[in-house]
C-alpha positions in Angstrom: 105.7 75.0 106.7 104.8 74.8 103.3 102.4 77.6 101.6 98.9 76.0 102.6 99.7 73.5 104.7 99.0 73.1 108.9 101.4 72.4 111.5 101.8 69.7 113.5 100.2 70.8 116.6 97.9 68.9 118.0 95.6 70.9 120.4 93.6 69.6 122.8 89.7 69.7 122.2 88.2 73.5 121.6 85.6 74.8 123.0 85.2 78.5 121.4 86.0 79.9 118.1 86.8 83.4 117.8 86.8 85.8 114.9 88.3 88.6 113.7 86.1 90.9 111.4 87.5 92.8 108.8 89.6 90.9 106.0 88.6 87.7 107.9 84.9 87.6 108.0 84.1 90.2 105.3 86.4 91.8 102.6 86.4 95.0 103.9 89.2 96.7 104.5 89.2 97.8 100.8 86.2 99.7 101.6 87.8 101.3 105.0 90.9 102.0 102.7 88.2 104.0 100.1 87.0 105.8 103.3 90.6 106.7 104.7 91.2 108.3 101.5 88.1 109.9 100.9 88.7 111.2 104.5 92.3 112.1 103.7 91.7 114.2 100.6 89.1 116.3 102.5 91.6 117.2 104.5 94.4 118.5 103.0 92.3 121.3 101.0 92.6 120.6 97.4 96.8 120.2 98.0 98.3 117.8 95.7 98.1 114.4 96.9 98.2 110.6 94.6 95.5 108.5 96.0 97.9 105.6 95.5 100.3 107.4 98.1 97.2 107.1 100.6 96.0 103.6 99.6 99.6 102.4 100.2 99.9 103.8 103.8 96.4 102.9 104.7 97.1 99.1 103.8 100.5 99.0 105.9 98.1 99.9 109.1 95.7 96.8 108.3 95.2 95.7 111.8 96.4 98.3 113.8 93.4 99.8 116.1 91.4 102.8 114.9 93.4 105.5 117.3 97.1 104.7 115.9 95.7 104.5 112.5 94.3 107.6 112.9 97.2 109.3 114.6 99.3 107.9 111.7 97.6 109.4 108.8 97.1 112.5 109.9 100.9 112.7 110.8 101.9 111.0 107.5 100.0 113.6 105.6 100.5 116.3 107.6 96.8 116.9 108.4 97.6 118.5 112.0 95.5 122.2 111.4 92.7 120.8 109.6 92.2 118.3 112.0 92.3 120.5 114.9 90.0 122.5 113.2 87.4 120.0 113.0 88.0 118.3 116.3 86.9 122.3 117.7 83.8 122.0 115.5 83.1 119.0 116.7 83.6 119.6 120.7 85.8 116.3 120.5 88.9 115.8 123.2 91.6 114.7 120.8 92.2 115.4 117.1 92.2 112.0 116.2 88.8 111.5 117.3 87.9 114.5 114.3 89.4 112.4 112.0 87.8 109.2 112.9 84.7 110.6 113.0 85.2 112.0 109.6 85.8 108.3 108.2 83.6 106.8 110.1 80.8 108.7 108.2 82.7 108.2 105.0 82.7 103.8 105.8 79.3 104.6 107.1 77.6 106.1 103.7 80.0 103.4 101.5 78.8 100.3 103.7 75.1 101.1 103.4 74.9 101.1 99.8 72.5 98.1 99.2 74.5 94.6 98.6 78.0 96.1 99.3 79.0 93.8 102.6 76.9 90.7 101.6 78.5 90.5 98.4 82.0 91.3 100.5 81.4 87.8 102.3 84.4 85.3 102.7 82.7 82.1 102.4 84.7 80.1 104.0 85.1 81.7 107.5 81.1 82.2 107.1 81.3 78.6 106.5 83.0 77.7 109.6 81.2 80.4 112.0 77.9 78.5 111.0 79.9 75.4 111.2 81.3 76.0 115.0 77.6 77.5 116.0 75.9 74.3 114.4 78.3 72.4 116.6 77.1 74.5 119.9 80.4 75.9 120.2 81.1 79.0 121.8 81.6 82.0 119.4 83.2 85.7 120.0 83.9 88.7 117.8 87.2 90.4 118.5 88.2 93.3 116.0 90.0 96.2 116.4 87.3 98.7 114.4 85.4 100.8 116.9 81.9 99.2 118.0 79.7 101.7 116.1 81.3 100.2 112.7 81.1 96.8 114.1 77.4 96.6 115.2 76.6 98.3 112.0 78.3 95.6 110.2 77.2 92.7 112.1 73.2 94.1 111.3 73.8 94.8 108.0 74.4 91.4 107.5 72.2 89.7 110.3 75.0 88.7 112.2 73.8 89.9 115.3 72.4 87.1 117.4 76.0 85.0 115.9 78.2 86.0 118.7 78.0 85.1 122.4 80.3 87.8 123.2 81.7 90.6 121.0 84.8 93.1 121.9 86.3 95.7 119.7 89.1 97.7 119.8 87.7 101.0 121.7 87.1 98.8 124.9 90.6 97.3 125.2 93.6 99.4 126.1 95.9 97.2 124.1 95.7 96.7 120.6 96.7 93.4 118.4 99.5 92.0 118.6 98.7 92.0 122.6 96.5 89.2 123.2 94.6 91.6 125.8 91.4 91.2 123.3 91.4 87.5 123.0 92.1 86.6 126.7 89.3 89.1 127.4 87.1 87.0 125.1 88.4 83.8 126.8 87.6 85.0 130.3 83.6 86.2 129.3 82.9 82.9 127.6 85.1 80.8 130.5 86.8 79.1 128.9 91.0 78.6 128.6 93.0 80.2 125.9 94.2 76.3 124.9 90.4 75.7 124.0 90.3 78.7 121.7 90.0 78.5 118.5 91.0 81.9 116.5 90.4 82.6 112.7 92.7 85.9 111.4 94.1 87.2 108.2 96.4 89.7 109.4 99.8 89.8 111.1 98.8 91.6 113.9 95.8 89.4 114.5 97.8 86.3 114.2 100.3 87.3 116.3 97.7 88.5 119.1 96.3 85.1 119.0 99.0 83.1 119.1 100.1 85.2 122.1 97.1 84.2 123.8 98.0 80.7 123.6 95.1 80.0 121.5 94.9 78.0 118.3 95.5 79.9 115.3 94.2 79.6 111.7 95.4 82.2 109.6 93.3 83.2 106.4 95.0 85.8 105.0 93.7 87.8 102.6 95.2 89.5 99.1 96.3 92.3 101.2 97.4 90.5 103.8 99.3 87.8 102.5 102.9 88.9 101.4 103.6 90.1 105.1 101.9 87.0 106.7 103.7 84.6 104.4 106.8 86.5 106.1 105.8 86.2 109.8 108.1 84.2 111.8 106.3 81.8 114.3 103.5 81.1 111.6 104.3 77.3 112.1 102.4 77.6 115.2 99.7 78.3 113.2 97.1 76.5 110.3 97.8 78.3 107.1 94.8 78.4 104.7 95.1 79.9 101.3 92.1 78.1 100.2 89.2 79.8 101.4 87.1 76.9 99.8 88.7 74.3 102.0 88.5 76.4 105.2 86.0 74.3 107.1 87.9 71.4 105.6 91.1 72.0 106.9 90.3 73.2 110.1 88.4 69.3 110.8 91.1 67.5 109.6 94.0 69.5 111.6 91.7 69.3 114.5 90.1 65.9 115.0 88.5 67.0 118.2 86.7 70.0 116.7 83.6 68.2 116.0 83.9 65.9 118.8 84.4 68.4 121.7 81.6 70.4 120.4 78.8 68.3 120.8 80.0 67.9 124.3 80.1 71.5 125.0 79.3 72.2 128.7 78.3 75.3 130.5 76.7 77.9 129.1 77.7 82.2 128.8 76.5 84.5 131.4 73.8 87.3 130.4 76.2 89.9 131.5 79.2 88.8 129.3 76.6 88.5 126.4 77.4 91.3 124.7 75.9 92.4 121.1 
């Protein structure tokens, strides 16, 4: 496939769109990187440490849920005593919920600054959420950040009411690349993996997607892009550098997007409503 361009694939008519969150929907994961190493250098007690050393192993764990991530840095950077420390202070089972919960408050305080996730916005897969709720499609949230950080998010930017369903990565027991989170989605909304649409920007989330069985369109990001570019398999995919021609792409790879929409039938259960 050349850089840009969709496959050949011709999928049958969709009848849900799914998203991922950060570095899909919003440009985040810079600020999640900022609050990994602010969380990082509290740690390690004024030892010598390059931020750049942190940035670059916080980047190579875009996509991987919270709990590896966690488990990660604080082996990486040998965090082990301080950590136990303040998972004691803060009556928590396992030492990687300290650290989370130390960057969580970090990506709390950095997220709430006034403006900082609207002007984060990727307007294309903004674009084609509105586009696939304007169409009455079905919409889901899948991420991997923990649901605290994703309901913040989600009314930070008014995005609440957006999503008929919304999982995130503390309610699966599989991470991406398993598809457990998207055929989770797929089973609340009723609807078959085939009649999935998924938007993604990472390896992991591609790879979880097409796993699935679902329709993939991979947006990847600045930091994502060099290892997606790589992934073997992405001709099963759309690939969209163009962020600008998102909607457009997606319409013209799938003729029946528009068409299937307006005949969506059925409708989501209260109890698999979840926001």
């Amino acid at each position: 496939m050349r850089t840009g361009e969709c496959g050949t694939r011709q999928p049958g008519p969709i009848k849900a769109c799914l998203f991922d969150l950060d570095g899909t929907l919003i440009d985040s994961e810079p600020l999640k990187t900022q609050s990994h190493v602010r969380t990082v250098l509290a740690l390690v007690n004024g030892a010598a440490l390059a931020e750049g050393e942190i940035v670059d192993a916080v980047n190579r764990l875009i996509g991987v849920p919270t709990r590896e991530t966690a488990v990660d840095l604080i082996a990486r950077f040998g965090l082990e005593r301080e950590v136990l420390a303040r998972q004691k202070e803060l009556g928590l089972d396992e030492p990687w919920e300290a650290y989370s919960a130390l960057q969580h408050e970090h990506y709390r305080r950095i997220v709430e600054q006034p403006g900082t996730l609207v002007r984060r916005q990727f307007p294309g897969a903004v674009a084609l959420l509105k586009r696939a709720r304007e169409l009455g499609l079905k919409t889901a949230l899948g991420s991997m950040s923990f649901r605290r950080d994703v309901e913040r998010t989600l009314a930070i930017l008014g995005w609440t009411e957006w999503f008929d369903v919304v999982l995130t990565g503390d309610e699966v027991s599989r991470g991406k690349p398993d598809p457990e989170i998207y055929l989770s989605l797929a089973a609340r909304l009723k609807v078959r993996p085939p009649e999935c649409l998924v938007l993604e920007d990472s390896p992991s989330g591609i790879g979880a997607a097409l796993a699935a069985g679902m329709v993939c369109v991979a947006v990847p990001n600045e930091l994502t892009r060099k290892a997606v570019l790589a992934m073997q398999g992405l001709a099963a995919a759309c690939l969209v550098l163009d962020q600008a021609r998102l909607v457009e792409k997606v319409e013209q790879w799938l003729p029946e997007f528009g068409r299937a929409a307006k005949n969506r039938t059925g409708s989501v259960s209260n109890e698999a409503r979840q926001h």
